[in-house]
C-alpha positions in Angstrom: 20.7 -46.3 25.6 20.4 -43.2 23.5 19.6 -45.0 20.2 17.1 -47.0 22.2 15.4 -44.9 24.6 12.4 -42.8 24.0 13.4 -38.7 23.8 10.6 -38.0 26.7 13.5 -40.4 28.6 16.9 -39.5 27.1 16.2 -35.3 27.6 18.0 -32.2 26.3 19.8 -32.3 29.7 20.7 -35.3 29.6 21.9 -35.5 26.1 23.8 -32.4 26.2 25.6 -33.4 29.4 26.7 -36.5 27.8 28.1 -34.4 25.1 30.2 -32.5 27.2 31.2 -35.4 29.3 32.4 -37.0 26.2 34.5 -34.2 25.2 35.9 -34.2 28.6 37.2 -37.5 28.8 38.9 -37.1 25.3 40.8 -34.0 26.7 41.9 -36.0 29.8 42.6 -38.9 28.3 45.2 -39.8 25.6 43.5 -43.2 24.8 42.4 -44.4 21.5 39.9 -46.9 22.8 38.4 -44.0 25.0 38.0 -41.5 22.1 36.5 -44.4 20.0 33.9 -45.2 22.8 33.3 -41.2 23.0 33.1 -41.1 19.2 30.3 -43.6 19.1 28.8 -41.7 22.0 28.3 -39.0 19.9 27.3 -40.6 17.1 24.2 -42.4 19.1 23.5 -38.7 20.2 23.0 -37.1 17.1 20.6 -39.0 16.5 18.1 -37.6 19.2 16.1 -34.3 18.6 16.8 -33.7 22.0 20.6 -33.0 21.4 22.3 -29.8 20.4 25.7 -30.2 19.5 26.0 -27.0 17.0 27.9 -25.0 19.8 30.2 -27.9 20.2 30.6 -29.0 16.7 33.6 -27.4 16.1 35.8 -29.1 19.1 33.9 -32.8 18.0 34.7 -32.4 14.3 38.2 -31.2 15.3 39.0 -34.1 17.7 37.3 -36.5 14.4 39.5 -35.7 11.9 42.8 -35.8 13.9 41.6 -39.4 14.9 41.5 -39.8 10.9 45.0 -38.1 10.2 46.8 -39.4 12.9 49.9 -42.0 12.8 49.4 -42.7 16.2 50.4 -46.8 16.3 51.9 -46.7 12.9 55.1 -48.8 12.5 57.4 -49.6 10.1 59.1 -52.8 9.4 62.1 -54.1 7.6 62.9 -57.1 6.0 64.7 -58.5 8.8 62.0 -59.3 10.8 59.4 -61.8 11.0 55.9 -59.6 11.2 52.5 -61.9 9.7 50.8 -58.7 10.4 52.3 -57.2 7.7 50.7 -59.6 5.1 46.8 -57.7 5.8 48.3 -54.2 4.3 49.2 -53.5 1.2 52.4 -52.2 0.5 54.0 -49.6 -2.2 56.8 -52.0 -3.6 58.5 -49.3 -5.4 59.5 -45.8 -3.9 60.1 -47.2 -0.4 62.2 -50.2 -2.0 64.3 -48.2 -4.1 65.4 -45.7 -1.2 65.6 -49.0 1.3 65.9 -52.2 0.2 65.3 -53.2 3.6 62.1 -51.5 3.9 58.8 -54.2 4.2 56.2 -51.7 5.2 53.7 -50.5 7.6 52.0 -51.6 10.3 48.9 -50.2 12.4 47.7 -51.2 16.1 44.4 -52.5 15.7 43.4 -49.9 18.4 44.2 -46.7 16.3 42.9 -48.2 13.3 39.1 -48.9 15.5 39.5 -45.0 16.5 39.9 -44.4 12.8 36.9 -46.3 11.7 35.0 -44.8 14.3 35.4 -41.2 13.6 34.6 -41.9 10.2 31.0 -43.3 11.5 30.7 -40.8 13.6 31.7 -37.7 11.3 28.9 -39.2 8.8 26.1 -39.4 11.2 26.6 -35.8 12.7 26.8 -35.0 9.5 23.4 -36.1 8.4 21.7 -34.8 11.2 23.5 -31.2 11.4 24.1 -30.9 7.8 23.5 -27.3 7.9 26.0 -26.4 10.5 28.1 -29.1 9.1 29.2 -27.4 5.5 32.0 -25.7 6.8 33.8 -29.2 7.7 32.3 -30.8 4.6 35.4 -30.8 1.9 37.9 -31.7 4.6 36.3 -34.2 6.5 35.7 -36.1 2.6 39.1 -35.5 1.8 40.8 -37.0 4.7 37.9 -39.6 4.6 38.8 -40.2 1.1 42.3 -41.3 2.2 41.8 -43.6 5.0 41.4 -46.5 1.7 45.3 -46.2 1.7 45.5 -48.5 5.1 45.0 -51.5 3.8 42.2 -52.5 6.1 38.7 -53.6 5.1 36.9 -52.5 8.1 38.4 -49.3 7.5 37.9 -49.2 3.8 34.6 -50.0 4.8 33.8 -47.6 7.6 35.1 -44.7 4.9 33.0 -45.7 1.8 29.6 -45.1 3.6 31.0 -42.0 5.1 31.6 -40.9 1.9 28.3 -41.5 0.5 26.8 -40.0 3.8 28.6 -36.9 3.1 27.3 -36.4 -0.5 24.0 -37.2 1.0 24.2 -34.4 3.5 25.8 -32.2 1.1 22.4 -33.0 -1.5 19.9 -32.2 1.3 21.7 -28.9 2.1 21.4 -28.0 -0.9 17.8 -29.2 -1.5 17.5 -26.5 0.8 19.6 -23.9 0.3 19.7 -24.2 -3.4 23.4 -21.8 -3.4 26.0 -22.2 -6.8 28.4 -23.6 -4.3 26.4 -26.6 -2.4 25.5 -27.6 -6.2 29.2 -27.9 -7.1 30.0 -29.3 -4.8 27.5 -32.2 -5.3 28.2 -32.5 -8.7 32.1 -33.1 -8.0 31.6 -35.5 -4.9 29.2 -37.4 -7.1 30.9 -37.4 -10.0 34.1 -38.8 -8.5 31.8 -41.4 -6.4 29.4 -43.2 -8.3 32.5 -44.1 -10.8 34.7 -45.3 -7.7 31.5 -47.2 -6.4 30.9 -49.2 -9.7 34.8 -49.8 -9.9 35.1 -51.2 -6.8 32.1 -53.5 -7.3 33.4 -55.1 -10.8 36.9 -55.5 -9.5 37.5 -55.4 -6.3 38.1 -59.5 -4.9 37.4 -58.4 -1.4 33.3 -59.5 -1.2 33.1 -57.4 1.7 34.3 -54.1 -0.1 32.2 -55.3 -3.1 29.3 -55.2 -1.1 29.7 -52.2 0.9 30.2 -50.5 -2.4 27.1 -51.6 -3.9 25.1 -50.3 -0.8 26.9 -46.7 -0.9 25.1 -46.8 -4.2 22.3 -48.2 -2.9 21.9 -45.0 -0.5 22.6 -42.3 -2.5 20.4 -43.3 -5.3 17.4 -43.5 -3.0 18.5 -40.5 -0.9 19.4 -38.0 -4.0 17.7 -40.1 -6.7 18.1 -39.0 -10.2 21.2 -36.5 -9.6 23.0 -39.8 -9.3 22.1 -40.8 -12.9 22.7 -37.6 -14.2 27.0 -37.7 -13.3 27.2 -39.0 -17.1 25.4 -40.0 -20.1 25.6 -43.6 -19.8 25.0 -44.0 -15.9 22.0 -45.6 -15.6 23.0 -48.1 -18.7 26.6 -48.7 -16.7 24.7 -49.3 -13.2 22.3 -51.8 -15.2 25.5 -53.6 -16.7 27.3 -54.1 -13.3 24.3 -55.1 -11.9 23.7 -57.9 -14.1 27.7 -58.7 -14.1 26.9 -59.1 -10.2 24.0 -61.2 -10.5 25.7 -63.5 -13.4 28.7 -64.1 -10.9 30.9 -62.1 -13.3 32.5 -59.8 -10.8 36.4 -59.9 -9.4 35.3 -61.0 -5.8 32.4 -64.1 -7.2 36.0 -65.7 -9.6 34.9 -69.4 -9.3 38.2 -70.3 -9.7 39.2 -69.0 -6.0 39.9 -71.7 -3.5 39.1 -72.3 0.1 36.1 -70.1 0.2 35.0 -70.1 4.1 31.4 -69.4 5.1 31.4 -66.0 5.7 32.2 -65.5 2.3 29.7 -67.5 0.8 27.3 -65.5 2.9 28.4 -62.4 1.2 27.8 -64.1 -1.8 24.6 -64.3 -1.0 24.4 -60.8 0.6 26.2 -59.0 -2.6 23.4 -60.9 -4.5 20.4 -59.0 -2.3 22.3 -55.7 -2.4 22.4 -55.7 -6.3 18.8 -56.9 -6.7 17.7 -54.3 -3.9 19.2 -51.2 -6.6 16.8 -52.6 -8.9 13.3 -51.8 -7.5 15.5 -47.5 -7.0 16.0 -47.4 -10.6 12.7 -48.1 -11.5 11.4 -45.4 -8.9 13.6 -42.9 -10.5 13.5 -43.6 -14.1 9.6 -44.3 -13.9 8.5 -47.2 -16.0 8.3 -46.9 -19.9 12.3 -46.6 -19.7 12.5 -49.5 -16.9 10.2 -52.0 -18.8 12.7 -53.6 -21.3 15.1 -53.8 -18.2 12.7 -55.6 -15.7 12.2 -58.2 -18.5 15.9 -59.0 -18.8 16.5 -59.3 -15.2 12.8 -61.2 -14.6 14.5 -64.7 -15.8 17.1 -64.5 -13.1 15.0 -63.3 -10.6 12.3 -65.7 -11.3 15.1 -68.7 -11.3 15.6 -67.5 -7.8 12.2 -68.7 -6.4 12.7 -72.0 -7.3 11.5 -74.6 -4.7 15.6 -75.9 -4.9 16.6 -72.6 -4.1 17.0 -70.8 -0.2 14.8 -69.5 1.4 17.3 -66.1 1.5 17.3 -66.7 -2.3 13.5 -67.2 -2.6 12.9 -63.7 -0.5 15.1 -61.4 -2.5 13.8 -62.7 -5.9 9.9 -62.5 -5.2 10.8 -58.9 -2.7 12.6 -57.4 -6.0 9.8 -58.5 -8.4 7.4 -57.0 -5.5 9.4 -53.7 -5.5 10.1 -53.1 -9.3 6.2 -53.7 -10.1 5.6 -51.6 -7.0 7.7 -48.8 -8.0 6.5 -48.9 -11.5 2.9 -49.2 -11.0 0.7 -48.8 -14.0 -0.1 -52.0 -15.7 3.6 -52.9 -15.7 2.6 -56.6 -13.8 0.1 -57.3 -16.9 2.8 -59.6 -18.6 4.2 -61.6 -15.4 0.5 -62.3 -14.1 0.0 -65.8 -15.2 3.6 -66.7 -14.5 4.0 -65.2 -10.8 0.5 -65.9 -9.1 1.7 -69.3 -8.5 4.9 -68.8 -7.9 3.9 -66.2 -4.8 1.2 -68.3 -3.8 3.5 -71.0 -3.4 6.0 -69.3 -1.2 3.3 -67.8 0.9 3.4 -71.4 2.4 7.0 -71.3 3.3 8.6 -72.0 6.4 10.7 -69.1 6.6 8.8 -65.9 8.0 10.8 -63.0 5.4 9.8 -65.4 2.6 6.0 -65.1 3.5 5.9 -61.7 4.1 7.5 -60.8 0.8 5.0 -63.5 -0.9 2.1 -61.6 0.2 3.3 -58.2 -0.2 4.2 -59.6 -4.1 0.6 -61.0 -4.6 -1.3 -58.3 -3.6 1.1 -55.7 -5.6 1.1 -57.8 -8.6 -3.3 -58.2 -8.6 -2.5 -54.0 -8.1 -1.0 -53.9 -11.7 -2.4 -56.7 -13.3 -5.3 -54.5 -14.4 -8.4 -57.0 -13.8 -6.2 -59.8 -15.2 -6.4 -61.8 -12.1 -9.7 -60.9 -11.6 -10.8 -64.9 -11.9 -8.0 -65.9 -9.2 -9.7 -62.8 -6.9 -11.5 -65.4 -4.9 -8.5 -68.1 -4.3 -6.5 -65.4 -3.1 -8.2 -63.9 -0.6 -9.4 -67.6 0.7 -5.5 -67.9 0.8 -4.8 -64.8 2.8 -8.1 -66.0 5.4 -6.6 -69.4 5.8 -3.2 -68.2 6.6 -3.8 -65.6 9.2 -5.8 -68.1 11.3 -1.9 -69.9 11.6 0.2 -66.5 10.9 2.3 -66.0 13.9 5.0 -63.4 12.4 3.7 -59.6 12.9 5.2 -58.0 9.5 3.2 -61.3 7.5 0.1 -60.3 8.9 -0.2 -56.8 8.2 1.4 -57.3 4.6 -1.9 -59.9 4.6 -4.1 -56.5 5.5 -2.2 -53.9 3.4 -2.3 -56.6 0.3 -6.2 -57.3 1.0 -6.6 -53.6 0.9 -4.6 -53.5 -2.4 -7.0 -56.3 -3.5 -10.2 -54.6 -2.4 -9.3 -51.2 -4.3 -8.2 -52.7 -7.5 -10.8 -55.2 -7.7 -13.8 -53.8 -5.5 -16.4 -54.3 -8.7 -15.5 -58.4 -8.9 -15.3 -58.9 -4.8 -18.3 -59.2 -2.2 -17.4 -55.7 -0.9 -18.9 -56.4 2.3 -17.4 -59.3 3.3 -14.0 -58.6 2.0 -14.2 -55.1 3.8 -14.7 -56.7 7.5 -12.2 -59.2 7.3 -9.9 -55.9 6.6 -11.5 -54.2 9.9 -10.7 -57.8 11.5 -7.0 -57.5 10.3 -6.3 -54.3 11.8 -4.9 -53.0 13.4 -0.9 -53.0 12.2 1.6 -53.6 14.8 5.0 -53.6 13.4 4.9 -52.5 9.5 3.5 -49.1 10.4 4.6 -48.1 6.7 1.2 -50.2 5.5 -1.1 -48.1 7.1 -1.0 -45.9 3.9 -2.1 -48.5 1.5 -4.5 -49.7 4.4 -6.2 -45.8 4.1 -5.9 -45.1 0.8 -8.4 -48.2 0.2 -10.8 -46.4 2.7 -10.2 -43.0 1.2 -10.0 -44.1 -2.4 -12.2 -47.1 -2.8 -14.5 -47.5 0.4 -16.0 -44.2 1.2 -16.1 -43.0 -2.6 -18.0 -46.6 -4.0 -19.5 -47.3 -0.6 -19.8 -44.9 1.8 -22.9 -46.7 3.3 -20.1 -49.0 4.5 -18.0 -46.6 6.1 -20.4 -44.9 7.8 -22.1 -48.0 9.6 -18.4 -48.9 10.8 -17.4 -45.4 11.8 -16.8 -46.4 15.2 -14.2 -49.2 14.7 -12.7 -47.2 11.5 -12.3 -43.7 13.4 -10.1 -45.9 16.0 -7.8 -47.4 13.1 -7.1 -43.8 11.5 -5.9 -42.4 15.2 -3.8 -45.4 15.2 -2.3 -44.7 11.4 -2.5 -40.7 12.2 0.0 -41.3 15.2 2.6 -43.3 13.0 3.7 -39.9 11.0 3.5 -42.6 8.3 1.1 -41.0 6.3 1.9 -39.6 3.1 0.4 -35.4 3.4 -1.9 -36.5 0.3 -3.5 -39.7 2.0 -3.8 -37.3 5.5 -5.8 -34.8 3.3 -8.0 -37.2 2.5 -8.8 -39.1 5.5 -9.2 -35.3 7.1 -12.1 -34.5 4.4 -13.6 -38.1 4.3 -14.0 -37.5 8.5 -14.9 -34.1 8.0 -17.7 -35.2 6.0 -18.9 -37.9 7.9 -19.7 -35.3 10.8 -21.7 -33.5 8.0 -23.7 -36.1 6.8 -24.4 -38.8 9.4 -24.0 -36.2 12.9 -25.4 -38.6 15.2 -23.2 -41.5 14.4 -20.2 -39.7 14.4 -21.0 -38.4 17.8 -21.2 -41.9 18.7 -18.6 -42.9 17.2 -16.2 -40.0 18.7 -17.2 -40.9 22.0 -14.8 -43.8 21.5 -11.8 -41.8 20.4 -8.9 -41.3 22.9 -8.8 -38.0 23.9 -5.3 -37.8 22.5 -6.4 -38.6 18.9 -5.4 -36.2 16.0 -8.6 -36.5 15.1 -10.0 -34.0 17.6 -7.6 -31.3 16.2 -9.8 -31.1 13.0 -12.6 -29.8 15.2 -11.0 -27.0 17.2 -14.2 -25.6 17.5 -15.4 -28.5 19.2 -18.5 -31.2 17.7 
């Protein structure tokens, strides 16, 4: 309920009362499913803006890590008995041996090993959100989280690898603002010993699940700190590329064709690992920019191209055209100049598929690579647009059609001088407005800001009315980027200047709620 409600419905009261109930029923209770259920409590919780847990951090933090240091449920076993438990923990076969040759190991009740993997959660999502108040738990809630790998259990292993990278993440946006000497060590260590332990695990760990959980640690921290990440040794970025093409050629511990008996959960990690190291490659292009990424798009753009094969899945199809999408995307320039010829039909193609992801990434790819084609698909302008026309009319998944408007915007501003402007420009209006991938809205106004109302303000100003409902819509979303809100604010500002009556009009149509109005405190 608190991760779903609305924070008008889940209140301060509220929130905080669940707080202190939760602490509560820990103190009366010596139980580690209830402190586990508590623990995810509070974890939902600190997610609402409507929660203050500063004053209580202390006792929460406190209850955390003793749930992570505990040997509550911890048993040890000799050789004389039969345990198959035994066999999912590793086991030091040396020091206890040699002082007991009777010794077999540990064992850990599944229920103190949930509380563990709990906390761990739980410890990294307060920490995000209170990271402030949080640095003086910082260094021992990563140490202690740093051991819980010694159990032997994935979910565990698991659970304390993204709490890891959660904590360097809260530790980088401190920092960011703080900027003291001691947050900035501190980040340097916990990143230095990381990033290394990440890459590690994802050449040789055989555990697919680990593997994978590594590579999206990585995943997070690059596109929460960005190029700090890069910077933990000379050769980073080279030794990220290198295990990400060892991943996608299969050459990794946990992808040893030679295993046997490979179930179907693991062949979906297969699949999933796949994703998760194509899905770092679109980061390193944002942070490297793209005269260094180039020559490394081109080696990868074989594989990923051999993914969108007809033979191929549909879950292969979608992560090779979304990763050709998001490199080009993040590169911009002309950097889709040499791939043009190759990829309209490939992404044309797909847009036809059965599977909704598939479609969505198709058009997203099409209209991103026409972005930085520079004019090179100008001829195929026409056949793509009559594409996008001819699949809304059938387009029943939400995120499909508005990656059909945000890519006909994309179209329109990068090819306005070769389109019929006004026709293109009302089957935008028609498209709008966007329902689910609010995100779009930015390309959407950009191509109003940008393109329409400097090449044809004419246009803009005979559809004020529809078009001054669409920006209240993408002004609600907080989706904006400050540069794009700027604009909009002095293309509207304008308008009032320079065609008065018609944007009387047309305000007369604006909810009374819009951001809009707060442009004109002075009133119209």
């Amino acid at each position: 309920m608190a991760r779903e409600m609305d924070e008008e419905t889940f209140t301060e009261e509220v929130a905080n009362t669940c707080v202190s109930l939760g602490l509560a029923l820990i103190a009366q209770f010596n139980d580690p499913d209830v402190r586990r259920c508590v623990y995810s409590l509070l974890s939902s919780l600190a997610t609402l803006k409507t929660t203050n847990m500063v004053s209580q951090l202390q006792p929460i933090v406190n209850y955390m890590l003793e749930s992570l240091k505990s040997t509550e449920g911890v048993k040890v076993h000799y050789t004389a008995e039969d345990n198959p438990a035994l066999a999912h923990f590793e086991l030091d076969d040396t020091a206890e041996e040699d002082d007991d040759e009777d010794f077999a190991g540990i064992s850990i009740e599944n229920a103190y090993l949930d509380e563990k993997e709990d906390a761990c959660t739980a410890l990294s999502d307060i920490a995000l959100q209170y990271y402030e108040n949080f640095m003086p738990y910082i260094e021992e809630c990563y140490q202690e989280t740093m051991k819980l790998g010694e159990y032997g259990s994935s979910d565990v292993t698991k659970s304390s690898l993204k709490a890891l990278a959660n904590f360097t993440i809260a530790v980088y946006d401190y920092n960011k603002k703080m900027a003291d000497t001691v947050s900035d060590t501190a980040l340097k260590a916990m990143l230095g010993e990381l990033v290394p332990k990440f890459l590690e695990q994802v050449r040789t760990e055989r555990d697919r699940s680990l593997a994978m959980t590594a590579l999206y640690c990585l995943q997070e921290m690059l596109d929460s700190i960005g190029e700090d990440v890069l910077k933990v040794s000379d050769d980073c970025f080279t030794t990220i590329v290198s295990t990400i093409k060892a991943v996608l050629c299969g050459k990794t511990a946990c992808q040893d064709e030679d295993e046997e008996d490979e179930d179907e959960e693991q062949a979906e990690y297969d699949t999933f690992l796949l994703e998760y190291a194509a899905g770092t490659l679109p980061l390193l292009a944002k942070i490297v920019g793209s005269e260094i990424f180039t020559p490394y798009l081109a080696q990868f753009m074989p594989h990923l191209v051999k993914k969108c094969k007809p033979s191929c899945t549909s879950t292969e199809k979608s992560y090779g055209v979304g990763t050709i999408a998001e490199c080009l995307d993040m590169m911009g320039g002309d950097s889709g100049v040499p791939y043009a010829a190759q990829l309209t039909p490939i992404f044309l193609r797909c847009m036809k598929d059965p599977d909704d992801e598939l479609r969505n990434n198709s058009v997203y790819a099409l209209g991103v690579l026409v972005t930085t084609s520079n004019g090179a698909l100008a001829p195929k302008y026409g056949q793509i647009l009559q594409t996008f026309d001819e699949m809304i009319k059938s387009e029943k998944y939400p995120r499909a059609r508005d990656n059909i408007c945000a890519s006909t915007s994309r179209i329109l501003s990068a090819g306005h001088a070769q389109l019929p402007v006004q026709q293109v420009y009302s089957l935008l209006l028609d498209l709008l407005p966007i329902t689910q991938d609010l995100g779009e809205y930015e390309t959407v106004c950009k191509c109003f800001a940008d393109c329409m109302y400097t090449h044809y303000k004419p246009m803009v100003a005979e559809t004020m009315p529809q078009l001054l409902v669409i920006i209240t819509e993408a002004l609600k979303t907080d989706k904006l980027s400050t540069a794009t809100s700027d604009k909009l604010a002095l293309m509207i500002k304008d308008l009032k200047d320079t065609e008065p009556e018609r944007f009387q009009t047309a305000m007369s149509a604006v909810p009374t709620d819009s951001p809009i109005w707060s442009l004109f405190p002075a009133g119209l």
